[in-house]
matplotlib code that plots the C-alpha trace (Angstrom):
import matplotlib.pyplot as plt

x = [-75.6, -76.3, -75.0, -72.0, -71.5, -72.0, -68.8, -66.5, -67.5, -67.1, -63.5, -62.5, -63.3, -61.9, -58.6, -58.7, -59.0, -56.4, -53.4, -50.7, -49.8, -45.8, -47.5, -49.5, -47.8, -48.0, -48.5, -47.7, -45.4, -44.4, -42.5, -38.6, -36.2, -33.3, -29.6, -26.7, -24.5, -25.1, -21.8, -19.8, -15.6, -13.5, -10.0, -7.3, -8.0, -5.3, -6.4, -6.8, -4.9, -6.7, -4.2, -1.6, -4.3, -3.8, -7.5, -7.5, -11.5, -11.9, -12.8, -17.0, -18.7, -22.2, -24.7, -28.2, -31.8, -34.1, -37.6, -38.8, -42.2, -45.2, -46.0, -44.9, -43.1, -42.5, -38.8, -40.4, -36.4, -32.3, -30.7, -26.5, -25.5, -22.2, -20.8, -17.0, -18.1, -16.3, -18.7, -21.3, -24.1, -26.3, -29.5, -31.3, -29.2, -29.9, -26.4, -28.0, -27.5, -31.1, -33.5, -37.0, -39.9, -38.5, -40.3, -39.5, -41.9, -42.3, -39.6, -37.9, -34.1, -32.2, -27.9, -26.6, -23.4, -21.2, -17.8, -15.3, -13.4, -11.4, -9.2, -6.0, -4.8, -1.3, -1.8, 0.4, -2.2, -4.5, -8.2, -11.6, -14.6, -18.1, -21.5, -24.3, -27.3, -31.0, -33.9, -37.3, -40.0, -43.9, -42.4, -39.8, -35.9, -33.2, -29.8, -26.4, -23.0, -20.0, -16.8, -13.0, -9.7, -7.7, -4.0, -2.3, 0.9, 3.7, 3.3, 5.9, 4.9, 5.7, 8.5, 10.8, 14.1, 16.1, 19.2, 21.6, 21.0, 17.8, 16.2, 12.6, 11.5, 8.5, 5.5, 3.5, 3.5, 5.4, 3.4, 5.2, 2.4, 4.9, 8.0, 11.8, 14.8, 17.5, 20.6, 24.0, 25.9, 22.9, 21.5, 17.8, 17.5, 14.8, 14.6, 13.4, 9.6, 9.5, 6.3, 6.8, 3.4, 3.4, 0.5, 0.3, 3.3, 5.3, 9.0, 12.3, 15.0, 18.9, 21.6, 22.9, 22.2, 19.1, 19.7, 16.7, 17.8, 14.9, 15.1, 13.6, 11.5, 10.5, 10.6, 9.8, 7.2, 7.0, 4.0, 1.2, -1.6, -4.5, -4.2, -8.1, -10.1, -8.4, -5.5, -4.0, -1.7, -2.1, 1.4, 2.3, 0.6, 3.7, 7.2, 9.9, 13.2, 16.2, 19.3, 21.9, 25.5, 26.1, 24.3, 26.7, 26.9, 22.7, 21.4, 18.2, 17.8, 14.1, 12.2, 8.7, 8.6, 5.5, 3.1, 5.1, 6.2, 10.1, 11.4, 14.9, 16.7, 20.6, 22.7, 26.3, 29.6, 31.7, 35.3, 35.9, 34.9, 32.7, 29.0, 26.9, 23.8, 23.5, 20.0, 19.3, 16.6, 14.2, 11.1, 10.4, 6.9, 4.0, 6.1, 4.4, 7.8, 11.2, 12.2, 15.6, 17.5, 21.2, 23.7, 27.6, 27.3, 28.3, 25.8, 25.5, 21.6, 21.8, 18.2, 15.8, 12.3, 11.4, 8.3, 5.3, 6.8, 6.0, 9.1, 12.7, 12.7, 16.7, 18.3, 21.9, 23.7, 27.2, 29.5, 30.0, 30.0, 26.6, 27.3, 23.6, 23.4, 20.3, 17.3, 14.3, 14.1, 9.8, 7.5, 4.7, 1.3, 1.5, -1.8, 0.0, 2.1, 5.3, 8.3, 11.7, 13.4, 13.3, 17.2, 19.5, 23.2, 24.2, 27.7, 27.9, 30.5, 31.9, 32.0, 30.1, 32.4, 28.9, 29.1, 25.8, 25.5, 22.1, 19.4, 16.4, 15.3, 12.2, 9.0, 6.5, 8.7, 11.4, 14.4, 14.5, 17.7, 19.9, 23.6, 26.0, 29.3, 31.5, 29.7, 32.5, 30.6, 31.0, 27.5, 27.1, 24.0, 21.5, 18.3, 17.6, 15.1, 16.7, 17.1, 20.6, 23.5, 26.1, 25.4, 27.3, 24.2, 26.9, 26.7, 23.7, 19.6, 18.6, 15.0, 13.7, 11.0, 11.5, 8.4, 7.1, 4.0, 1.9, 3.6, 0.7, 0.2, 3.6, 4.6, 7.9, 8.8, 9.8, 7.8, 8.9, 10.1, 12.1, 15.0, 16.1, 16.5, 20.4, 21.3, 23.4, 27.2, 27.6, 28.5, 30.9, 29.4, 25.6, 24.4, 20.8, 17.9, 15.6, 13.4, 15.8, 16.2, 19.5, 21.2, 22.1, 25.0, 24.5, 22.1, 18.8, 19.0, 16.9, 16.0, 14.4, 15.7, 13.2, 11.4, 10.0, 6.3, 4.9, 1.6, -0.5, -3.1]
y = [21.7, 18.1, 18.4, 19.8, 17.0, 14.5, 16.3, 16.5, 12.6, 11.4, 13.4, 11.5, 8.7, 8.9, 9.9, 7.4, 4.4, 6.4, 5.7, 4.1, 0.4, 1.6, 4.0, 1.4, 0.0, -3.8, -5.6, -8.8, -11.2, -13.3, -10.0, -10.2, -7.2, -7.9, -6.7, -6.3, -8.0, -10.5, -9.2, -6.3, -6.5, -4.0, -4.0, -4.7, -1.4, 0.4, 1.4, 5.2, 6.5, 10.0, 10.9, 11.4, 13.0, 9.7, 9.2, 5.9, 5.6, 3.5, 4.9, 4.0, 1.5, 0.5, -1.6, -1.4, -2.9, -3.5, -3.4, -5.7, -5.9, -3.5, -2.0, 0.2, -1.4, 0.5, -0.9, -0.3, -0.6, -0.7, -1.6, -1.4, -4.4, -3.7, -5.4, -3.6, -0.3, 0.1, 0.9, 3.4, 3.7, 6.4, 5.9, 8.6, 11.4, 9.6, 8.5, 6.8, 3.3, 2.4, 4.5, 3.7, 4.0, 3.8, 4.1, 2.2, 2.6, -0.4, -0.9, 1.4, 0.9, 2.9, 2.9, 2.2, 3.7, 2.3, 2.8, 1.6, 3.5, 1.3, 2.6, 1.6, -1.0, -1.9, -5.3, -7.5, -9.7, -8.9, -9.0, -9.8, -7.4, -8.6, -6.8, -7.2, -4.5, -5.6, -5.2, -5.2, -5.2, -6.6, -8.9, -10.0, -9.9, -9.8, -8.9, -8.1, -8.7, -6.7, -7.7, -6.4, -7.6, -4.6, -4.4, -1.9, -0.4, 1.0, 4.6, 6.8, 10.4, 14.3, 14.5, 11.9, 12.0, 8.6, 8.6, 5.2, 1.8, 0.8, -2.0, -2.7, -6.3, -8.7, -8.5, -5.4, -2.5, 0.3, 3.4, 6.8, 9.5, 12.5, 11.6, 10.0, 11.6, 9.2, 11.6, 11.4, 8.3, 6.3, 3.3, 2.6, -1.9, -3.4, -6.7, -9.4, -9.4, -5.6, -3.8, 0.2, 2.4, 5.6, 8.6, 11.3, 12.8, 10.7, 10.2, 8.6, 11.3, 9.3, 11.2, 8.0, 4.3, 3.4, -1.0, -2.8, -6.6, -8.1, -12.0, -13.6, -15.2, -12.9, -8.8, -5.9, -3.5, -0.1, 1.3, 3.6, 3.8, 2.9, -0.2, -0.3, -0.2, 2.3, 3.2, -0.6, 0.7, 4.6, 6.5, 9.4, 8.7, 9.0, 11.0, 8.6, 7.6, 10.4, 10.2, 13.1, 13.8, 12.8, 9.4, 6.0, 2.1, 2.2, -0.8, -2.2, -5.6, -7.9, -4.9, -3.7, 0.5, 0.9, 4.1, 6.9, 10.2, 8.9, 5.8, 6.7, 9.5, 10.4, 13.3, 12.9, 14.5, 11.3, 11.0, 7.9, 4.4, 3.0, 1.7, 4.5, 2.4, -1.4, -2.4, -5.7, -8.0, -5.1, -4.0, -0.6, 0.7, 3.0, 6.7, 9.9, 11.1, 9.0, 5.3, 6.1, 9.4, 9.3, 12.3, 12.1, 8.5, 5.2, 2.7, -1.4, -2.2, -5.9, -8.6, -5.2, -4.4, -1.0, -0.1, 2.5, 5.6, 8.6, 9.7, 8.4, 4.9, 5.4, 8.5, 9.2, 12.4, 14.4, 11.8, 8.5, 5.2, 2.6, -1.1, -1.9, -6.0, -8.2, -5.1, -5.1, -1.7, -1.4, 1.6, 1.0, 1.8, 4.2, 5.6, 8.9, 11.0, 10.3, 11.8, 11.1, 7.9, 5.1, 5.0, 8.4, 8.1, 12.3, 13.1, 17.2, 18.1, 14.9, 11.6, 8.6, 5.2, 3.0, -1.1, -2.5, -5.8, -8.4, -5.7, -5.4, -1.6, -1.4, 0.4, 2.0, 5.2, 4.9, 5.7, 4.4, 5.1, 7.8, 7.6, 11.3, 12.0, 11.5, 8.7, 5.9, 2.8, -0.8, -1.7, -5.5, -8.6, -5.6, -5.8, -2.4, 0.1, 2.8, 4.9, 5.7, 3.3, 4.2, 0.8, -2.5, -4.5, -7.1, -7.5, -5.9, -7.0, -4.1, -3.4, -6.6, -7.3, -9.0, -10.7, -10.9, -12.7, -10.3, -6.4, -4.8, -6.7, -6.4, -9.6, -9.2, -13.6, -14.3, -15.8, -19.4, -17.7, -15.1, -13.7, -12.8, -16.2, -17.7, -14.9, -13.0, -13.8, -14.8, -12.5, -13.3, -13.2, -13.2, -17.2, -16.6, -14.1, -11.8, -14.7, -16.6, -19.4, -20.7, -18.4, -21.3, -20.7, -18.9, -16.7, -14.8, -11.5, -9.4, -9.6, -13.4, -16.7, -18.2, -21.3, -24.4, -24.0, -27.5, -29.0, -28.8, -31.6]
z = [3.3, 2.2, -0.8, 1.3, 3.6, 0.8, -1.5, 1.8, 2.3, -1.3, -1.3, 1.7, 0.2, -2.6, -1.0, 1.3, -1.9, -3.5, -0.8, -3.1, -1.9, -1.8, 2.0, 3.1, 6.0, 5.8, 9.1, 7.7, 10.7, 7.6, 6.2, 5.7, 5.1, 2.4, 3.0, 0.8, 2.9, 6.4, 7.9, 7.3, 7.6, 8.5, 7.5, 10.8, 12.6, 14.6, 18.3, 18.8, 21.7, 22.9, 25.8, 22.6, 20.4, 18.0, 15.9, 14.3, 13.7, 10.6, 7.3, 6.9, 5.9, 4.0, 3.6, 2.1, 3.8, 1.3, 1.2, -1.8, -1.3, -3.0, 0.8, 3.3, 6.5, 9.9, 10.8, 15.0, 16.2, 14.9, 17.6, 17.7, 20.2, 20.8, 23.8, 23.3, 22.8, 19.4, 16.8, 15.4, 13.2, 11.2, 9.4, 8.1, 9.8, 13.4, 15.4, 18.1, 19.2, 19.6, 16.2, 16.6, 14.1, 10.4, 7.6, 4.4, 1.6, -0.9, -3.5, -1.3, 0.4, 3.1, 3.5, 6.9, 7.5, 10.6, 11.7, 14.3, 16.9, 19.1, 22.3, 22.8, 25.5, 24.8, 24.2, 22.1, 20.5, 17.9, 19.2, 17.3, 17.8, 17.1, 17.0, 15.4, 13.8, 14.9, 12.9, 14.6, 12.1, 12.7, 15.5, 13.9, 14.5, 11.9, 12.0, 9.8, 11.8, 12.1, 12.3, 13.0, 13.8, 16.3, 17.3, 19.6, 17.6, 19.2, 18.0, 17.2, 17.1, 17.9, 15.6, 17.8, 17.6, 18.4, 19.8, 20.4, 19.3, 19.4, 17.8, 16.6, 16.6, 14.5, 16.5, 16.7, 14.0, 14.6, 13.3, 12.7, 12.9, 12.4, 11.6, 13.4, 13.5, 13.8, 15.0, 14.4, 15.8, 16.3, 14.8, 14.0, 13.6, 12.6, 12.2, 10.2, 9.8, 11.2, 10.1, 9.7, 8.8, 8.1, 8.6, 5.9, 5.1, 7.7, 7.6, 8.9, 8.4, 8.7, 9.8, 12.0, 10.7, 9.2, 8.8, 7.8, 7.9, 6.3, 4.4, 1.6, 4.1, 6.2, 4.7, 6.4, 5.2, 5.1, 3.7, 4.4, 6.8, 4.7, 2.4, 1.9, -1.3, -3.4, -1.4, -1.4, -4.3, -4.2, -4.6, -2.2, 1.0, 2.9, 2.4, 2.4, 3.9, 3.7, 4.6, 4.7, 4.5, 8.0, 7.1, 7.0, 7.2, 5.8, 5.0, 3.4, 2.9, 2.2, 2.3, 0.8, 0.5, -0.8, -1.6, -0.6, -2.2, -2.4, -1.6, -0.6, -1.2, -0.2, -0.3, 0.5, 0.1, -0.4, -0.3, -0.2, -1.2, 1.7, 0.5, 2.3, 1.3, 0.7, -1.1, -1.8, -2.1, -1.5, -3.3, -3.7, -5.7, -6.1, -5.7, -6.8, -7.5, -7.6, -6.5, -5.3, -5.7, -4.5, -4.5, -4.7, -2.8, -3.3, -3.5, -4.1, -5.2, -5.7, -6.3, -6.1, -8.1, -8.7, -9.7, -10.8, -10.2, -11.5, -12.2, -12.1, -10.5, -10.1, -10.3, -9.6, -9.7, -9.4, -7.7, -6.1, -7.2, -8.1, -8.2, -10.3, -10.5, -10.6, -10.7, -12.6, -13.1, -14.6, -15.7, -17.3, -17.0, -13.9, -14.8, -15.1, -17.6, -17.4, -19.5, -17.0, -18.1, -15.5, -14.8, -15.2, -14.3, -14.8, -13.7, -13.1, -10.7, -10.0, -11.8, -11.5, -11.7, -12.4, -12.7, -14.5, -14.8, -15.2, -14.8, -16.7, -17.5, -18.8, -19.5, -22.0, -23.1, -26.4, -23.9, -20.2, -19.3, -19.6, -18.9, -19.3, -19.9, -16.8, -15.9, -16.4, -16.5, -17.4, -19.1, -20.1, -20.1, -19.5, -21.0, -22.0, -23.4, -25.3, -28.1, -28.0, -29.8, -26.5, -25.4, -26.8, -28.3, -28.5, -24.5, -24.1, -25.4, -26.8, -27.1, -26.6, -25.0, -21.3, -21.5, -17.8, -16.9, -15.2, -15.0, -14.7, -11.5, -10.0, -10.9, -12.2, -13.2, -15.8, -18.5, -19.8, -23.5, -21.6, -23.5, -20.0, -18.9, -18.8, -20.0, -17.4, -16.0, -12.9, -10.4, -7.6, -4.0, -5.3, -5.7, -4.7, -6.4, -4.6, -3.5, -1.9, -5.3, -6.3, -9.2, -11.9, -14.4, -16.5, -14.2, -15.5, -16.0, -13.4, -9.8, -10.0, -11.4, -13.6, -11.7, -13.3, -12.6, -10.6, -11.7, -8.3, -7.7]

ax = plt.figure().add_subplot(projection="3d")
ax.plot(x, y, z, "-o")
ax.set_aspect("equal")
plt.show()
């Protein structure tokens, strides 16, 4: 039995000596955790507003403790210290404000997740919400901060349906969870500096007024939800405007439509000669499926940018009449296939009287712009990418590159060696460009003058 007791002991022994250094716990007061980041931001949350079923928690975020050192450490406490009540965290499956007792081997590292959640209080000013994460480890406290910026919009939702005048002011964002209905004789104003958001497949259906009276100075934005991370430029994250045959006097001026499925679209059944929809000085982007779509309606798009969409950026069909001056009309690099021209005039039942005049239409397929018969149009100082010989290249550049300083980017300026620059005819009535500079004589073609670049000291 010696022998016995003297195996069991030397075993024990042995396993004992054979701990590795990454389990032995160090008890070391002089020991410091590591963190990927000392404070983590949150994007400008919107409030959540339960008594309308409205959830506006905040998409989650990360950070990483390390532990850098060859032993062990027991983390005794993470502590949330929330004095708002806004956030959350989880570690190792545990939701709990106060997690005692974590292990973190040597060389090791754990993810915290944390998330905000903040009630709504109908407040017009933006508030700031501060907590902090504690770490208590062999006596010793160390914390990462969290940080947020909440407002309180005015929410739209349950499929409203507006009906009058009413008019939406800067100040506070106006977010459509469902969609608006503006009915029949009614007008929907917003005004200069107006901020519109938009939930998942939200939507402002026109069958009044829709008249957006942005300025260079001060646009209004309508654009989706979530602008974080990946989703800052992300197409089809909202529906779009529409307007139908009951639809009149629309305008959009200084605007940013941004990251929907469709910008606008119109269907009409015009007899006359009245604009239906006035666009100008408006910047429209990022569609999964066409910038603008108009049917059988008259239309004046003057100083406007359209951008990355996946299919047509302008499309006009079977009727009406299109005044097209100043645009910069851009496809390229989408990140998707693409095989629908940028522009496309097609005249089926009805004709299309079209007037074209300083646009740039451009983008990384042969032919960008398709034009039918019955489409009676008057085409000059275009610079245009095409394959077909219907346009005068005597009025017209012709496949020649625009040269823009940063596309890819959304910025549509004009470089200084521009073949766009001076090269338009002015156009009564329009003396200033999308930005708000002075046109010159001869004007640039596009949406916005060239500008002598300053030297900044």
């Amino acid at each position: 039995m010696k022998s016995l007791s003297l195996y069991i002991g030397t075993l024990l022994l042995l396993l004992i000596g054979c701990t590795p250094d990454d389990e032995v716990i160090s008890t070391d007061p002089s020991f410091r955790l590591a963190f990927s980041a000392d404070t983590v931001f949150f994007d400008t949350l919107f409030t959540t507003k339960e008594d309308e079923g409205i959830d506006m928690r905040s998409v989650t975020q990360r950070f990483t403790v390390y532990n850098s050192s060859e032993n062990a450490v027991n983390i005794s406490e993470i502590s949330l210290n929330d004095p708002n009540s806004v956030y959350s965290i989880l570690v190792n499956g545990q939701r709990e404000e106060i997690i005692n007792n974590t292990l973190l081997r040597g060389g090791d590292s754990m993810l915290v997740l944390t998330e905000a959640n903040v009630p709504y209080q109908d407040e017009n000013d933006v508030r700031e919400l501060n907590a902090d994460i504690s770490f208590f480890t062999n006596g010793t406290r160390q914390s990462v901060q969290l940080n947020a910026f909440a407002e309180d919009p005015l929410y739209i939702s349950g499929g409203a349906i507006l009906v009058g005048n009413v008019t939406w002011q800067k100040g506070r964002p106006y977010v459509i969870t469902d969609s608006l209905y503006v009915s029949e004789n009614s007008t929907l104003t917003a005004e200069a500096g107006t901020r519109i958001i938009f939930d998942n497949e939200a939507k402002i259906a026109v069958s009044g007024s829709l008249q957006l009276l942005g300025t260079p100075q001060d646009t209004i934005r309508l654009e989706s939800i979530r602008l974080d991370g990946q989703y800052e430029n992300a197409p089809g994250q909202w529906d779009g405007l529409f307007f139908d045959s009951l639809s009149k006097n629309n305008i959009i001026h200084g605007a940013l439509i941004r990251n929907a499925r469709v910008g606008i679209l119109m269907y009409h059944n015009d007899n006359d000669d009245v604009i239906d929809l006035d666009i100008e000085g408006t910047t429209i982007r990022n569609m999964s499926q066409v910038g603008v779509a108009i049917t059988n309606a008259d239309v004046r798009i003057v100083n406007t940018i359209i951008s990355h969409t996946l299919s047509y950026a302008y499309a006009h069909a079977s009727g009406g009449k299109c005044d097209f001056l100043y645009n910069t009309v851009v496809n390229s690099n989408t990140g998707f296939f693409r095989e629908n021209p940028s522009v496309a005039f097609e005249s089926t039942n009805e004709p299309i009287e079209l007037n074209m005049i300083n646009n740039i239409i451009w983008g990384n397929l042969s032919n960008e712009i398709v034009i039918t018969e019955g489409v009676n149009n008057s085409i000059t100082n275009n610079i245009l990418k095409t394959i077909s010989d219907q346009y005068d290249p005597e009025n017209n550049l012709i496949n020649i590159d625009p040269y823009f300083k940063s596309p890819y980017t959304y910025n549509f300026d004009l470089a200084d060696d521009s073949p766009a620059r001076s090269a338009g005819i002015d156009i009564n009535g329009i003396t200033i460009d999308q930005r708000g500079n002075e046109r010159l004589s001869p004007p640039d073609i596009g949406a916005l003058q060239w500008i002598q670049e300053t030297d900044s000291e």
